[in-house]
C-alpha positions in Angstrom: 82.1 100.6 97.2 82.9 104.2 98.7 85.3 106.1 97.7 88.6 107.2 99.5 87.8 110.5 100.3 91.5 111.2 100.6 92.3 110.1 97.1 89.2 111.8 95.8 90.4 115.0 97.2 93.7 115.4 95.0 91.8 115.5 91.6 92.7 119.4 91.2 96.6 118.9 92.4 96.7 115.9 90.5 95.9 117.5 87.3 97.9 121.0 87.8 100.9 118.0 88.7 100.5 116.4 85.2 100.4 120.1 83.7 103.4 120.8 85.6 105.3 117.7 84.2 104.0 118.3 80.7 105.6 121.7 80.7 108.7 120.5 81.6 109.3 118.2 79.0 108.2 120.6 76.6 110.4 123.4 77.7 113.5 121.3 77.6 112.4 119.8 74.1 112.3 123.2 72.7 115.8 124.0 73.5 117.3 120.7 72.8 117.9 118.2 75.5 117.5 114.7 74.9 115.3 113.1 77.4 117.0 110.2 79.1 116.0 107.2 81.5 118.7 105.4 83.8 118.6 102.4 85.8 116.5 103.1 89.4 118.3 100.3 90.8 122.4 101.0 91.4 125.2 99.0 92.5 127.1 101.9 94.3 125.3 105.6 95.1 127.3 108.8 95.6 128.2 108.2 99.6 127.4 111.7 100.4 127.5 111.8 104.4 123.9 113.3 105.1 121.5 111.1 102.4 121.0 107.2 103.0 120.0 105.1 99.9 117.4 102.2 100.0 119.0 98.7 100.3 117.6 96.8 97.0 118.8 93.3 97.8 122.3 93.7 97.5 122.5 97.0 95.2 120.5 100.5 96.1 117.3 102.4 94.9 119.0 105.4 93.3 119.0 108.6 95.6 119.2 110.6 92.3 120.0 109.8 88.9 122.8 112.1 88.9 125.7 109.5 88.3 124.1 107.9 85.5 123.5 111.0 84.0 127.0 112.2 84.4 128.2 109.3 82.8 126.3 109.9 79.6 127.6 113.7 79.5 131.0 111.6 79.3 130.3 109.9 76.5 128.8 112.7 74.5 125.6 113.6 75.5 125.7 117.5 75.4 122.5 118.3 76.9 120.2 116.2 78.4 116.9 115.9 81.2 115.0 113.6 83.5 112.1 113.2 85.5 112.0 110.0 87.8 111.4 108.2 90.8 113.9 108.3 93.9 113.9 107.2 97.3 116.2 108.3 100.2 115.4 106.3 103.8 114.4 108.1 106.8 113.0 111.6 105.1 109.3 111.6 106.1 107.5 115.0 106.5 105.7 117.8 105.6 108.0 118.4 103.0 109.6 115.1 103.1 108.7 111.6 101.5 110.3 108.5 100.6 109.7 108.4 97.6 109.9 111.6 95.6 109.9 113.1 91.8 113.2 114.7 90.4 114.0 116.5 87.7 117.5 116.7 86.7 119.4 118.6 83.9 123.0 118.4 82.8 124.5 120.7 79.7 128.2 120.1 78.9 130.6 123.5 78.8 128.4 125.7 81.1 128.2 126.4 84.7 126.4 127.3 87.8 125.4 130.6 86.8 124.1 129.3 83.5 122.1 127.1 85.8 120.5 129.6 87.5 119.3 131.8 84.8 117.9 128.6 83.3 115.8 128.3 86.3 114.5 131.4 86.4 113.1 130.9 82.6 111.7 126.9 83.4 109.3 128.5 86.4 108.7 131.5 84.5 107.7 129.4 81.8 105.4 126.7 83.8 104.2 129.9 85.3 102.9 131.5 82.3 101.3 127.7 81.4 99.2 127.4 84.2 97.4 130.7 84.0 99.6 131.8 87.2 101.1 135.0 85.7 104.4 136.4 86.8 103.3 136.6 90.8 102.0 133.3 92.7 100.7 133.1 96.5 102.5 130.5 98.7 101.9 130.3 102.3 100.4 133.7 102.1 103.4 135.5 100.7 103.3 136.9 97.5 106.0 136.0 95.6 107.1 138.1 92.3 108.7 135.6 89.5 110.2 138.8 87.5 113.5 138.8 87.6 116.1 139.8 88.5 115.7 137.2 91.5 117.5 137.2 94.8 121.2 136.5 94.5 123.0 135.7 97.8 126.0 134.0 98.9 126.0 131.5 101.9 128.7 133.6 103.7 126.4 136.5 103.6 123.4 134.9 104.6 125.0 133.8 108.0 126.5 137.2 108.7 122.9 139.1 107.5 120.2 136.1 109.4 122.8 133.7 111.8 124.3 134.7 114.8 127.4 133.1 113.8 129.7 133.6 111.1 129.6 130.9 108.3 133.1 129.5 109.3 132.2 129.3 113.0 128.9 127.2 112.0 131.2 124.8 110.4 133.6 124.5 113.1 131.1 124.2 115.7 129.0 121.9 113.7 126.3 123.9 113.8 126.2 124.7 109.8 123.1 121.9 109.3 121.0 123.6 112.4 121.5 127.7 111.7 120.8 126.7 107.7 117.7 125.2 109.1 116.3 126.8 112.2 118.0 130.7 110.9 118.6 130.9 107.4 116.2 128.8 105.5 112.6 130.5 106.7 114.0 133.7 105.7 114.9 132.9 101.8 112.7 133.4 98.7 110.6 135.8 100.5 108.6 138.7 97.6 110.8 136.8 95.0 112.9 133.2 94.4 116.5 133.6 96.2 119.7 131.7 95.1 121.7 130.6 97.8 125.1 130.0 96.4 128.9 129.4 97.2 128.3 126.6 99.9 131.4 125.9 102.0 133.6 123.1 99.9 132.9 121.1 103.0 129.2 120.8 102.0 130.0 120.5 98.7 131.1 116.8 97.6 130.5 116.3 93.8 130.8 120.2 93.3 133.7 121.9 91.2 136.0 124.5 93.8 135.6 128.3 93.0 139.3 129.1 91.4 139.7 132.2 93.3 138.3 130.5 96.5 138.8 127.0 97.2 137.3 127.5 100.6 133.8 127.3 98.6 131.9 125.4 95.7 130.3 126.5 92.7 126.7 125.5 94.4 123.4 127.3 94.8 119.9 126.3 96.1 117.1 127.9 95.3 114.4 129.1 97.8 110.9 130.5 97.2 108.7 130.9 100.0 111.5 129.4 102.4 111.1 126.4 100.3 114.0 124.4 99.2 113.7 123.7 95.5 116.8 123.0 94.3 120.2 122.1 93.9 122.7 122.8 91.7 126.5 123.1 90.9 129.4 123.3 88.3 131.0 119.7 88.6 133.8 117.8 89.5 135.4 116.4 86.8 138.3 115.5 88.5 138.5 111.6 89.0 141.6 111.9 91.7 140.3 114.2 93.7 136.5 112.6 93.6 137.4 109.2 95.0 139.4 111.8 97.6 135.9 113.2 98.4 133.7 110.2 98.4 136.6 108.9 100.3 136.1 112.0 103.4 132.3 111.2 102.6 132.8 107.5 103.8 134.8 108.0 106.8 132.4 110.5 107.9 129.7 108.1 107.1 131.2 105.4 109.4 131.7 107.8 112.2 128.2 108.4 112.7 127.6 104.8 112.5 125.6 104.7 109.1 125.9 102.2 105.5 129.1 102.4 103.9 128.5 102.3 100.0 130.8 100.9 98.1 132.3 103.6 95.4 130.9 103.7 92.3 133.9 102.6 90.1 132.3 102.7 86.9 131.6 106.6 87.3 135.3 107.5 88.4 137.0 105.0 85.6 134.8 107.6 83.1 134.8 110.8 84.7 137.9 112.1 83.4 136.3 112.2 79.6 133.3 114.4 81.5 133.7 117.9 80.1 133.2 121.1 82.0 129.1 120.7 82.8 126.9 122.1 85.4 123.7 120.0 86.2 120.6 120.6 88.7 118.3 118.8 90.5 114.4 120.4 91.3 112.4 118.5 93.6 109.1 118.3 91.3 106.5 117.7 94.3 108.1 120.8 95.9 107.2 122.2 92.7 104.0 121.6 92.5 103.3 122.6 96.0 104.1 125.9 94.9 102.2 126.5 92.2 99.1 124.9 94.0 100.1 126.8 97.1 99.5 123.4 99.5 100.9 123.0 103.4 102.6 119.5 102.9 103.4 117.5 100.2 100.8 115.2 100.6 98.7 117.3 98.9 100.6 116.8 95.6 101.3 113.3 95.1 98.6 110.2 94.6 99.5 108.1 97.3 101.4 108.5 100.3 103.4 105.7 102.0 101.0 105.4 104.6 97.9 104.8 102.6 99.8 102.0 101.0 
């Protein structure tokens, strides 16, 4: 029988992929997270307006584990990790699939700066495993891992790459299309960029800045005008949650899409949640980094179309 010449092809990503993942569990080993697994398949997902989970007969294929995970930080678990499986309908593209790898951390009684330095030492450190050094080549940028990285807030990324200011991008509803077509391209150019401080409107499980409730304590992080990563201090705040969720539904119906029911189970306990900040790295995105491929295709074993 011949081979597929498209499997065939991926032996090289395929092993750099498991190198990847083995580096990851052994850098958050060595500073003391517990590795956990949590259900894939959910009564209730987080109804954030802009992701759409996959019906599972009459509960959802998680679109992260984040819930879950927050619900062990409540009862106790200081500092722990994951790498699974998630699936979010209707994202199909070159940097897009269905079904996709994340990693998640949480660590109780930091926040989102701690986040971000911790990032900086994970790709440093997968770096460093896989023979890459401190500078990689994506997309035919060169792109210098030394910190310090790129800092910037998303109020000064509209007024330095936008033609609109950040508020008038919200109130036009134009945020989603200048982040994208603008602001995006331009970030994690020569080194990795944290885009932080999104507006609180974009910002629905995220913890307000005290000295500006107008924005969250979130970042992304960028590298090559990829998106890698997202991250925040969190909510803990069961009130004004279900308020959120709540905006997050009726924004939800508007556009005519599924309306979740709330996860109940996750607000009853968020209240014993203490301060945390948790991320979420997109590990095929990863991987298309360090093997400096066009589209994630390229990464993973299968695709849904060769199914």
């Amino acid at each position: 029988m011949a081979r597929n010449g498209q499997l065939s092809c991926r032996h090289s990503a395929l092993r750099l992929r498991a190198e990847v993942l083995h580096g990851i569990r052994q850098f958050f080993r060595d500073r003391g997270y517990l590795e956990v697994e949590t259900p894939h398949r959910i009564p209730a997902p987080a109804p954030e307006s802009h992701i759409d989970a996959a019906p599972s007969g009459n509960w959802f294929l998680h679109t992260s584990p984040e819930l879950c995970m927050k619900r062990l930080l409540a009862a106790g678990y200081e500092r722990i990790f994951q790498i699974c499986r998630c699936w979010r309908e209707g994202e199909r593209g070159n940097r897009h699939i269905p079904e996709f790898t994340l990693l998640e951390w949480y660590c109780s009684n930091s926040h989102y700066l701690d986040v971000m330095e911790q990032c900086e030492a994970l790709i440093q450190t997968l770096a460093d495993r896989i023979c890459k050094g401190q500078r990689l080549t994506f997309h035919g940028q060169e792109v210098d891992l030394r910190t310090p990285w790129e800092r910037i807030s998303v109020r000064e990324a509209f007024e330095r790459y936008a033609q609109s200011s950040m508020a008038e991008a919200l109130e036009k509803d134009l945020f989603d299309e200048c982040m994208v077509s603008r602001i995006e391209p331009r970030l994690g150019i020569g080194k990795p960029t944290f885009l932080y401080d999104y507006p609180a409107e974009r910002s629905a499980l995220a913890r307000l800045k005290p000295d500006d409730p107008s924005v969250a304590e979130r970042f992304e992080l960028y590298l090559g005008g990829l998106e890698l990563a997202n991250a925040f201090s969190e909510l803990v705040h069961a009130e004004e949650q279900r308020r959120r969720f709540e905006s997050e539904q009726a924004y939800r119906c508007s556009m005519g899409k599924t309306r979740y029911p709330l996860p109940e189970k996750f607000l009853a306990e968020l209240e014993e949640m203490p301060p945390s900040a948790g991320i979420a790295l997109g590990v095929d995105r990863l991987v298309m980094v360090f093997a400096d491929a066009q589209t994630i295709d390229e990464v993973v074993a299968f695709t849904p179309e060769e199914l």
